[in-house]
C-alpha positions as CSV (number, residue, x, y, z in Angstrom):
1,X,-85.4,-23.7,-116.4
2,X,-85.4,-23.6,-112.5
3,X,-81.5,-24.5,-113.0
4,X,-79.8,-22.0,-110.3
5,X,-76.6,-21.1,-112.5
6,X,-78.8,-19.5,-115.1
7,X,-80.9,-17.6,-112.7
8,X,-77.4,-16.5,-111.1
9,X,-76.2,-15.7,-114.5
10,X,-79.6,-13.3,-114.8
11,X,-78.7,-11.9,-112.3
12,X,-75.5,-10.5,-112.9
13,X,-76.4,-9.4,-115.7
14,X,-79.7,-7.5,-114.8
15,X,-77.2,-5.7,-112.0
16,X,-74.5,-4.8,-115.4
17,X,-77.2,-3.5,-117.9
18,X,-78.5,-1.4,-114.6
19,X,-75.2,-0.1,-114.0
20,X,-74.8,1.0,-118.0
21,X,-78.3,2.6,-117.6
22,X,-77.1,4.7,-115.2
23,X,-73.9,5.4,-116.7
24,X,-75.2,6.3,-120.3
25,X,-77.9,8.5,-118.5
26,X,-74.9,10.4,-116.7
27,X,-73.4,11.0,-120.2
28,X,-76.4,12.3,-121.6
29,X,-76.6,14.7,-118.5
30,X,-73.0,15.9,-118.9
31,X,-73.5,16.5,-122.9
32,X,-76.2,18.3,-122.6
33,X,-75.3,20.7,-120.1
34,X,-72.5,21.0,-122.3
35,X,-73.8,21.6,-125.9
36,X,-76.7,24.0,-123.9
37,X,-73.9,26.3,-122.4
38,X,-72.3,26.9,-125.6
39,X,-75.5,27.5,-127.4
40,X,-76.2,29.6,-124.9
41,X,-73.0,31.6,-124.3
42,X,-73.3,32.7,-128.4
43,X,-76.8,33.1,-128.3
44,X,-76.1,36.2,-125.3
45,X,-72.9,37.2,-126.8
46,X,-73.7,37.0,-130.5
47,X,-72.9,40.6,-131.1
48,X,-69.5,40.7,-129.5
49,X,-68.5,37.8,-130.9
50,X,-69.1,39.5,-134.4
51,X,-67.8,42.7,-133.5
52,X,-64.2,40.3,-132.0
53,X,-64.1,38.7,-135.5
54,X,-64.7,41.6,-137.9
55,X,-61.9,43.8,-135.8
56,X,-59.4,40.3,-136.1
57,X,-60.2,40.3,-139.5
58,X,-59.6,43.9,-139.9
59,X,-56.7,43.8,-138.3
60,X,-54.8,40.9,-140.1
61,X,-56.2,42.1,-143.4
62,X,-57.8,39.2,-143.4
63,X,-59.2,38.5,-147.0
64,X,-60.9,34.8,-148.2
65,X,-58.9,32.9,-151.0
66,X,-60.8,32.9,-154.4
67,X,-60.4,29.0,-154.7
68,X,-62.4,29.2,-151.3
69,X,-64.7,31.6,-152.8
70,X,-65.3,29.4,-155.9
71,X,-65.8,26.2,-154.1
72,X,-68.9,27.9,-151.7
73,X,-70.1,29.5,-154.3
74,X,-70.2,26.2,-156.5
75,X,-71.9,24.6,-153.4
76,X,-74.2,26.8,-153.0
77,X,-75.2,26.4,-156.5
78,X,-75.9,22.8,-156.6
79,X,-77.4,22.8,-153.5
80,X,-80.1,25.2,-155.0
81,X,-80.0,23.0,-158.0
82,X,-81.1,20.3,-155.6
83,X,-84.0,21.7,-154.3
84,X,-85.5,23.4,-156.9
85,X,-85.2,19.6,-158.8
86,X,-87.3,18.2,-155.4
87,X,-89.7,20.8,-155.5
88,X,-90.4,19.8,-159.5
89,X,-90.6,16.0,-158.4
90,X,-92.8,17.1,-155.8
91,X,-95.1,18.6,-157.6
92,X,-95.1,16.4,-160.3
């Protein structure tokens, strides 16, 4: 086992999963500075953000399409459907 490729071979690659340790922890830095500003950004300008979208939609006449309507609504229904059928099995 005292062969000297093999330990060279070790090595290298102890150097290449150190050098993707440090890259993968960089990307995890960058993403979350990322996804926190955005979170952030709404959480301080919820209200304008609302008040933006309602006058857009006010101007455009902005109304929702009925087969849109029908599909949330339908969605909403089985997902209720859904957890009131887990809450029986649960309590069963």
């Amino acid at each position: 086992m005292d062969n000297p490729d093999v330990i060279a071979k070790i090595k290298v690659y102890e150097e290449k999963i150190a050098i993707l340790e440090t890259q993968l922890n960089d990307t995890k830095e960058h993403l979350t500075k990322y996804t926190n500003n955005t979170r952030r950004y709404y959480n301080s300008h919820k209200e304008e953000i609302k008040k933006k979208v309602k006058e857009y939609k006010e101007r455009t006449n902005y109304t929702t399409p009925k087969d849109v309507i029908k599909e949330r609504n339908k969605r909403a229904y089985q997902k209720r459907k859904e957890t009131i059928e887990n809450e029986e099995i649960k309590s069963i």
